[in-house]
DSSP file (Angstrom, degrees, kcal/mol; ACC not computed):
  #  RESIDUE AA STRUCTURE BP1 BP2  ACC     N-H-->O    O-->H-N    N-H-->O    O-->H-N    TCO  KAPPA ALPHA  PHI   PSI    X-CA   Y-CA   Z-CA
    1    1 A X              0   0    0      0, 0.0     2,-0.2     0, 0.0    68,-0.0   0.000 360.0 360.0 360.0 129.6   93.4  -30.6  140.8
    2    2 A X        -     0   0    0     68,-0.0     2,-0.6    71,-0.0    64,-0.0  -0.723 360.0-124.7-119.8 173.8   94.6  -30.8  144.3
    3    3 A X        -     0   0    0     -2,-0.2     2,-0.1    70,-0.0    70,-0.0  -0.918  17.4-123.0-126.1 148.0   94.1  -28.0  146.8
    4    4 A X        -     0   0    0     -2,-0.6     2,-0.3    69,-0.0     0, 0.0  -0.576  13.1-160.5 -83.0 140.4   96.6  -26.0  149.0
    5    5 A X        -     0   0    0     -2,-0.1     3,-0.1     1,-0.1    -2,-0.0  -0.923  23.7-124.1-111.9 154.2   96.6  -25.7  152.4
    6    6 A X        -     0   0    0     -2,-0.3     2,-0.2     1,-0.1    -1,-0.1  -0.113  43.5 -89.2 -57.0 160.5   98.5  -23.1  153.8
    7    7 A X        -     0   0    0      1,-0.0     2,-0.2     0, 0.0    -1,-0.1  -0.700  38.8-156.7 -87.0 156.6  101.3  -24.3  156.7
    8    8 A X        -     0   0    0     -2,-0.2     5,-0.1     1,-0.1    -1,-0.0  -0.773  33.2 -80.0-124.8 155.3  100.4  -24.6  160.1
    9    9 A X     >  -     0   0    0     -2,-0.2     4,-1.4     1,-0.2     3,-0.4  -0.423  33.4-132.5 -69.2 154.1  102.6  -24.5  163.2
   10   10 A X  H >> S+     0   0    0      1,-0.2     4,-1.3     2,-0.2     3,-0.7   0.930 105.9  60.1 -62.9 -52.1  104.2  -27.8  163.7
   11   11 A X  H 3> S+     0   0    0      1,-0.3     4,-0.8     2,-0.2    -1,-0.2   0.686 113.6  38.2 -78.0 -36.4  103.1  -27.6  167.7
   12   12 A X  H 3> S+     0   0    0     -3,-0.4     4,-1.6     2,-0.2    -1,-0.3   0.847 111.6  54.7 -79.2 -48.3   99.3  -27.4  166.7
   13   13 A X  H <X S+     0   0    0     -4,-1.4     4,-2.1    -3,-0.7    -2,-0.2   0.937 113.8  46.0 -55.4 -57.7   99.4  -29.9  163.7
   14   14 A X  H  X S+     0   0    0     -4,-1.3     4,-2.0     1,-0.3     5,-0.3   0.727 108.3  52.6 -43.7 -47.4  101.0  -32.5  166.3
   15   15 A X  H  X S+     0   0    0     -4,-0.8     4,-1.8    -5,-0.2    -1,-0.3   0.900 109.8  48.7 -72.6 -31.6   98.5  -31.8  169.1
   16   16 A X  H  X S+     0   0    0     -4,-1.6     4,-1.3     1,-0.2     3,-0.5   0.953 114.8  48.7 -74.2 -70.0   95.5  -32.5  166.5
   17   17 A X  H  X S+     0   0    0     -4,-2.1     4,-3.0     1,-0.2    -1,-0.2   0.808 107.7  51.7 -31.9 -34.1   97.3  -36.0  165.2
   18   18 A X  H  X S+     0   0    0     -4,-2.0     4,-2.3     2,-0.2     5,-0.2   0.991 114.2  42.3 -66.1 -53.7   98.0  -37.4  168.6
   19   19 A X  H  X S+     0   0    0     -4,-1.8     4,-1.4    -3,-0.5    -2,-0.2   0.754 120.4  44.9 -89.0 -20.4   94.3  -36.9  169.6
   20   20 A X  H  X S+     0   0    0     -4,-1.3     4,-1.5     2,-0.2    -1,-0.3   0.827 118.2  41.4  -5.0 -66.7   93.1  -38.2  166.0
   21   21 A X  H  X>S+     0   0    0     -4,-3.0     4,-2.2    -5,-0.2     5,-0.5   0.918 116.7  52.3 -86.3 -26.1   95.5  -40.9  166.3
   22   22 A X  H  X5S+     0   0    0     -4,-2.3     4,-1.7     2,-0.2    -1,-0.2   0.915 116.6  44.4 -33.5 -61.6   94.3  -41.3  170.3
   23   23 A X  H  X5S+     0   0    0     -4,-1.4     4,-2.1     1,-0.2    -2,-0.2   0.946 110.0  43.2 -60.5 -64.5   91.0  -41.4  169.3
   24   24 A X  H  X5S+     0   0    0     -4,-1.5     4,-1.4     1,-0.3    -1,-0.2   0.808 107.0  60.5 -61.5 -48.1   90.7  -43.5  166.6
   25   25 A X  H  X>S+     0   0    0     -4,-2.2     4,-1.6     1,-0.2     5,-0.6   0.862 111.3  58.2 -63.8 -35.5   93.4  -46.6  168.4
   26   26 A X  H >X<S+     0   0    0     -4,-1.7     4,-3.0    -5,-0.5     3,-1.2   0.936 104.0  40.8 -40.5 -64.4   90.3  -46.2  170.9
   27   27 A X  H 3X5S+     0   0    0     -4,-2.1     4,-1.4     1,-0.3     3,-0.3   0.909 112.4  54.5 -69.4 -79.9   87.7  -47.0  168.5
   28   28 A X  H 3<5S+     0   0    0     -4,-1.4    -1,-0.3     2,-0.2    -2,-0.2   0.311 113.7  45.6 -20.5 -24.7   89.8  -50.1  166.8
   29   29 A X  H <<5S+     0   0    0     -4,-1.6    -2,-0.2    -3,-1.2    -1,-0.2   0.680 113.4  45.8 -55.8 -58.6   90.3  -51.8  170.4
   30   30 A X  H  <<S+     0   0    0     -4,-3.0     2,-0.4    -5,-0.6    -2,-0.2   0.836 133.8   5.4 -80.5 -20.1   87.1  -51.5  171.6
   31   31 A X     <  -     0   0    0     -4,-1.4     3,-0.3    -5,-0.1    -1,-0.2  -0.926  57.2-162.3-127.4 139.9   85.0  -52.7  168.2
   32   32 A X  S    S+     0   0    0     -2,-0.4     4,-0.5     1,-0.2     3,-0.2   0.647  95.4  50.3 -88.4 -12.6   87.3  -54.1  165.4
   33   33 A X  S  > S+     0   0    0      1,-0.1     4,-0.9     2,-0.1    -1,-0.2   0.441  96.3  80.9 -88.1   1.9   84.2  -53.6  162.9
   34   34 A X  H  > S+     0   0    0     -3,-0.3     4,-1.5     2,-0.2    -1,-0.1   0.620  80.7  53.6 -85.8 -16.9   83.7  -50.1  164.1
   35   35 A X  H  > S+     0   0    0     -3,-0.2     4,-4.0     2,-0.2    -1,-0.2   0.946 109.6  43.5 -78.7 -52.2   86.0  -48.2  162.4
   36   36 A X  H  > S+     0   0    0     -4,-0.5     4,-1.2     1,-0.3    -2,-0.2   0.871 114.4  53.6 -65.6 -20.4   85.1  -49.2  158.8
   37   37 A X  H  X S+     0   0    0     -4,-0.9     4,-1.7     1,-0.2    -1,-0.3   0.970 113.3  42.2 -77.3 -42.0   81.4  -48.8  159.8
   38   38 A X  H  X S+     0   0    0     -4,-1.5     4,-3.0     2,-0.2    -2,-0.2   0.863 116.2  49.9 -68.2 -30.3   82.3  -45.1  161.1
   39   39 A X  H >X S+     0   0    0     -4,-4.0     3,-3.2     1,-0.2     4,-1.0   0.854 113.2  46.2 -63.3 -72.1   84.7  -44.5  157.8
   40   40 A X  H >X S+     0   0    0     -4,-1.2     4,-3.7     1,-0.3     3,-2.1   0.524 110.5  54.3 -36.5 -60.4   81.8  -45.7  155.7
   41   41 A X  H 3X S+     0   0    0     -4,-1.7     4,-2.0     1,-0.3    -1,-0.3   0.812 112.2  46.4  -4.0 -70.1   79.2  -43.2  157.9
   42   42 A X  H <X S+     0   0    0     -3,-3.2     4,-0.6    -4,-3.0    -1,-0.3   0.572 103.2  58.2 -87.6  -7.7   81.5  -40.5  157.1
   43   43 A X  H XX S+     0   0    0     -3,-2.1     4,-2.2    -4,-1.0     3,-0.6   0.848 108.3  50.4 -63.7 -59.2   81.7  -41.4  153.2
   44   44 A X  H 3X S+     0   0    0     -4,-3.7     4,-0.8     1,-0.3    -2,-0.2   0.929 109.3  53.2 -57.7 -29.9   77.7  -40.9  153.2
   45   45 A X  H 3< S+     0   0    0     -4,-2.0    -1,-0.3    -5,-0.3    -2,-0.2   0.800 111.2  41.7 -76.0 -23.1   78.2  -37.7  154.8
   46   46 A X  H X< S+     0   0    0     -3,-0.6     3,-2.2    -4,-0.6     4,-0.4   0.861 109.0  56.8 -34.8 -63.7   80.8  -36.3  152.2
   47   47 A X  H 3< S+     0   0    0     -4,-2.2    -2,-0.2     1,-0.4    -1,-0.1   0.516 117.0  37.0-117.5  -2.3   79.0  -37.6  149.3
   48   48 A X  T 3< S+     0   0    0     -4,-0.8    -1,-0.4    -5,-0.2    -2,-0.2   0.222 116.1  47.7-126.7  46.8   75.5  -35.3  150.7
   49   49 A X  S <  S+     0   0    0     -3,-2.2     2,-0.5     1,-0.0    -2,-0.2  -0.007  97.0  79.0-123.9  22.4   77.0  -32.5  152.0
   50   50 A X  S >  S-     0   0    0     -4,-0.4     3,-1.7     1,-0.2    18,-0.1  -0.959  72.7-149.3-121.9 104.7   79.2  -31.9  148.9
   51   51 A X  T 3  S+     0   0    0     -2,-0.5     2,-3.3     1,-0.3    -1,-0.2   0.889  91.5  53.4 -56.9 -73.4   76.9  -30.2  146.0
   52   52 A X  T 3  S+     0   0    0     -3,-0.1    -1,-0.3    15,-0.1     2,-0.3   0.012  80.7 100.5 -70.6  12.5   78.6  -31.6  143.2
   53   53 A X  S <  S-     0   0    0     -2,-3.3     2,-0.2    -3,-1.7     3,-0.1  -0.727  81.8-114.9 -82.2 145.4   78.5  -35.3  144.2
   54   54 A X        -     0   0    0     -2,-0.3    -2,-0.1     1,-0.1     5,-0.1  -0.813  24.0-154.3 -92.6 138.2   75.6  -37.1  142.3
   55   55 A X  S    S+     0   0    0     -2,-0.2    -1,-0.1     1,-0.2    -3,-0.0   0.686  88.4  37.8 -96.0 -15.4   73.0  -38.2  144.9
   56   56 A X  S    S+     0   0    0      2,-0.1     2,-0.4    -3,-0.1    -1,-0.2  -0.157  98.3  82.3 -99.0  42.2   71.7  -40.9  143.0
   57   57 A X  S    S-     0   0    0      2,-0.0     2,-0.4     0, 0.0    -4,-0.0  -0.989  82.2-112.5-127.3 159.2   74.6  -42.3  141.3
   58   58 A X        -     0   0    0     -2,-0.4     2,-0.3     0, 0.0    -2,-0.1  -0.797  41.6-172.0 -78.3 115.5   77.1  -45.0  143.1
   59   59 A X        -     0   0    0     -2,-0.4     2,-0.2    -5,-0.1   -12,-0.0  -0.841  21.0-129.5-112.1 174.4   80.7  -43.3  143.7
   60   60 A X     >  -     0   0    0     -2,-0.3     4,-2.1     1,-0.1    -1,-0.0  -0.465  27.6 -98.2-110.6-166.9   83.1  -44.7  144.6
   61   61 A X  H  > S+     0   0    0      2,-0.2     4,-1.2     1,-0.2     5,-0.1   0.801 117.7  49.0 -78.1 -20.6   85.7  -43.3  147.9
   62   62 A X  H  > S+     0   0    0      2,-0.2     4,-2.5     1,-0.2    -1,-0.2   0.977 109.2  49.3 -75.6 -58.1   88.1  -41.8  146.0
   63   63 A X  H  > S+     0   0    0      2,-0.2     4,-2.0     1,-0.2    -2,-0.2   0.672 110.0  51.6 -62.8 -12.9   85.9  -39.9  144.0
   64   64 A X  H  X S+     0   0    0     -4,-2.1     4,-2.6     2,-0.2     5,-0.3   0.994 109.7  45.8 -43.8 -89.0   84.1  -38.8  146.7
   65   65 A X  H  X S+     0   0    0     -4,-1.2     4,-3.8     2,-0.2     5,-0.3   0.824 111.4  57.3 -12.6 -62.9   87.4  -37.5  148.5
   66   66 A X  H >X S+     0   0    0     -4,-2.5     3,-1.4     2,-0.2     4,-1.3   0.935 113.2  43.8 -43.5 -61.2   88.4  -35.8  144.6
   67   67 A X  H 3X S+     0   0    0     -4,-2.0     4,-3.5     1,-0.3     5,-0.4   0.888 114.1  46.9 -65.2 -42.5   84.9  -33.8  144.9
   68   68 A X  H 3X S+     0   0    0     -4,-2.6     4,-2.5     1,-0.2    -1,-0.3   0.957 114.7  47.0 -54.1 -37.1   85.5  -32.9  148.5
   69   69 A X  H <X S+     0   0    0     -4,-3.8     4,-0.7    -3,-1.4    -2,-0.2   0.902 118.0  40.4 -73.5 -27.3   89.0  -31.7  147.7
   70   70 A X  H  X S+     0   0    0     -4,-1.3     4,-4.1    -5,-0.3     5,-0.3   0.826 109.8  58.6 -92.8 -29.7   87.9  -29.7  144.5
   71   71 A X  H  X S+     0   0    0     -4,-3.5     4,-3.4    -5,-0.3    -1,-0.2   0.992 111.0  49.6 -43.6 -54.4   84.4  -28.3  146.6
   72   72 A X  H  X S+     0   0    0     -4,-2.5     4,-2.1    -5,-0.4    -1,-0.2   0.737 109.4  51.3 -69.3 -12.0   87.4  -26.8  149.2
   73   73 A X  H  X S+     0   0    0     -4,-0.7     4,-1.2    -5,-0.3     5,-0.3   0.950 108.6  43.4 -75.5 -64.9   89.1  -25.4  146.7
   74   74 A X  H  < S+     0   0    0     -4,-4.1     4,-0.4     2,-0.2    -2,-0.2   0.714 114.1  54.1 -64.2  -7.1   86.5  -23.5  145.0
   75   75 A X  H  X S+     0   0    0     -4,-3.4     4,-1.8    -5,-0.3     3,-0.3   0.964 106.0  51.8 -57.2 -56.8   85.3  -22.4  148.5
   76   76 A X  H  X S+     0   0    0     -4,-2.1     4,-1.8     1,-0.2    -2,-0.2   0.732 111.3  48.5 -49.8 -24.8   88.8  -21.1  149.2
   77   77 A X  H  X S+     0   0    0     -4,-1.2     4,-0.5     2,-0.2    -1,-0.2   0.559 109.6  57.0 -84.3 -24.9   88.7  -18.9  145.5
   78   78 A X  H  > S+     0   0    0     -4,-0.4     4,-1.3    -5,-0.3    -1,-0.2   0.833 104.2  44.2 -81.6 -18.5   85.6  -17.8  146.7
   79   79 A X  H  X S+     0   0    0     -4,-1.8     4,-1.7     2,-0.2    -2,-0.2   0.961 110.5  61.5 -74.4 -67.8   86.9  -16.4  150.0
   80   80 A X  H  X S+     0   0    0     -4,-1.8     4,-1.3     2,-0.2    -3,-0.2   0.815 104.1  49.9   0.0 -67.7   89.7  -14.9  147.9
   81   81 A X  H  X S+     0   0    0     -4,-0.5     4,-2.1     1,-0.2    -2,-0.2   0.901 112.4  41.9 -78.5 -30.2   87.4  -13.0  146.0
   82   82 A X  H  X S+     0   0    0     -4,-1.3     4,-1.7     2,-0.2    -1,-0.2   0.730 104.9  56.0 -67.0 -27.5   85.7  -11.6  148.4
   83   83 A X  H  X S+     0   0    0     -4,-1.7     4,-2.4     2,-0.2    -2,-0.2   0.959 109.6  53.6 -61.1 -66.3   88.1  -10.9  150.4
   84   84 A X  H >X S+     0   0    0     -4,-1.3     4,-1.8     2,-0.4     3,-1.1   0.813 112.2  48.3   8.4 -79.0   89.4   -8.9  147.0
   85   85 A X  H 3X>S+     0   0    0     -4,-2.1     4,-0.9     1,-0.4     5,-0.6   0.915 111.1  46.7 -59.9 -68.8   85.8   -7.1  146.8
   86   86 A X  H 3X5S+     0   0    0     -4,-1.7     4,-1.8     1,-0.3    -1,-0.4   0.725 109.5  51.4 -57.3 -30.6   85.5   -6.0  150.4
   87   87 A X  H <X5S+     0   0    0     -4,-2.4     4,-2.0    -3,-1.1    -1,-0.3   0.999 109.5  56.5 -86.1 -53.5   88.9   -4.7  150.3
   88   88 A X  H >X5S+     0   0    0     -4,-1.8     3,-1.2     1,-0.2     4,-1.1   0.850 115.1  39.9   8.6-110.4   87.5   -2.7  146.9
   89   89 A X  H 3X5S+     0   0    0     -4,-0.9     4,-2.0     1,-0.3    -1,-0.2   0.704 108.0  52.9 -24.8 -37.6   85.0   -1.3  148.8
   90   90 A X  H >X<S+     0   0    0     -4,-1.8     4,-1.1    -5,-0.6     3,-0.6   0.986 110.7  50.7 -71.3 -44.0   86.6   -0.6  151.7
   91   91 A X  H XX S+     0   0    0     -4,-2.0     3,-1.9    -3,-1.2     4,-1.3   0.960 114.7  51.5 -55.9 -85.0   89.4    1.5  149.4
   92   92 A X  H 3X S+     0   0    0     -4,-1.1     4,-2.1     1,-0.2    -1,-0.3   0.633 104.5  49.8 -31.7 -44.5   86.3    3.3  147.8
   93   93 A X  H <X S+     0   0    0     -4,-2.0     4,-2.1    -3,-0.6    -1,-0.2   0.643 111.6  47.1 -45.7 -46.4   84.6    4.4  150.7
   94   94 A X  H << S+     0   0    0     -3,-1.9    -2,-0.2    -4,-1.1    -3,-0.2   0.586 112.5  53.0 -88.5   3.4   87.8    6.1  152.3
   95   95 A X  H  < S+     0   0    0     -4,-1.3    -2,-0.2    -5,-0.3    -3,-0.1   0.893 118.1  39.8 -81.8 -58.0   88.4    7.7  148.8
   96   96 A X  H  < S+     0   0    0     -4,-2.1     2,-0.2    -5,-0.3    -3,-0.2   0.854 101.6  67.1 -42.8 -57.6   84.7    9.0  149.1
   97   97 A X  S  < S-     0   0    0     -4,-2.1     2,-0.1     1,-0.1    -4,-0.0  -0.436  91.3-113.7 -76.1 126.7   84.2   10.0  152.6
   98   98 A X        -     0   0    0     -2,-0.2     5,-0.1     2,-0.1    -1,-0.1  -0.422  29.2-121.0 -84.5 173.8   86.4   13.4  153.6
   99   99 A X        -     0   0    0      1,-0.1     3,-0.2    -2,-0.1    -4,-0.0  -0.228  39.3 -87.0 -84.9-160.3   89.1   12.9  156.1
  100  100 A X  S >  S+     0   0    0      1,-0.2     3,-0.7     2,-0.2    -1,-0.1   0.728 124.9  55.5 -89.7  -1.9   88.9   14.8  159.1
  101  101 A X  T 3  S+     0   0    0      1,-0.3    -1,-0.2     0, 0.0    -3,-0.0   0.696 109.1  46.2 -63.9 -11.8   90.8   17.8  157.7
  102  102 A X  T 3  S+     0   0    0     -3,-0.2    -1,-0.3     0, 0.0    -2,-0.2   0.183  81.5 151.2-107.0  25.1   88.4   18.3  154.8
  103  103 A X    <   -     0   0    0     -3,-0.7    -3,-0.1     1,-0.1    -4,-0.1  -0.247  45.0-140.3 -69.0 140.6   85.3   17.9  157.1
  104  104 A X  S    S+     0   0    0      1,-0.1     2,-0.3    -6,-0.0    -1,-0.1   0.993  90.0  65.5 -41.8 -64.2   81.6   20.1  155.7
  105  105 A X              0   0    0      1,-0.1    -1,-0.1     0, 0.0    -2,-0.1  -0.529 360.0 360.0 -89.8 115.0   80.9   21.1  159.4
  106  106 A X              0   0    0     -2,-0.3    -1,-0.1    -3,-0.0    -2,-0.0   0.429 360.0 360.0 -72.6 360.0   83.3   23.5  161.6
């Protein structure tokens, strides 16, 4: 299952890669062991801030990455729905309430 992102303006995407890729050529000059120590860092942080990683089991980086991609997916379907409810509500509420011609009080 992979998850969609909506598109983003080209002008924005670009400015976030440059300073990614800025960053990152930084890091690879100044320690050459530093990078993989930082990916690995940020693998441990994936695999326990993502419920649905086992915290005592050895995964490996991909599956890590699957479970992050499918976590952001079912966030986004939760967002969806909610969005869904509140609009519900909101739709009920002006159905409920009179407008200001029908108002009780003169």
């Amino acid at each position: 299952m992979k998850a969609i992102s909506p598109v983003r303006a080209v002008r924005s995407c670009y400015k976030a890669v440059c300073c990614v890729s800025e960053h990152s050529l930084a890091i690879s000059r100044s320690e050459p062991g530093g990078a993989l120590c930082d990916m690995n860092d940020c693998y441990s942080r994936l695999k326990a801030l993502v419920p649905s990683i086992p915290q005592n089991k050895s995964v490996s980086q991909m599956e890590i990455l699957q479970h992050v991609i499918d976590y952001i997916f079912d966030l986004q379907i939760a967002l969806e729905a909610g969005d869904r409810v509140l609009a519900l509500k909101t739709a009920e509420l002006t159905h409920t309430f009179p407008t200001e011609d029908e108002q009780l009080c003169h």
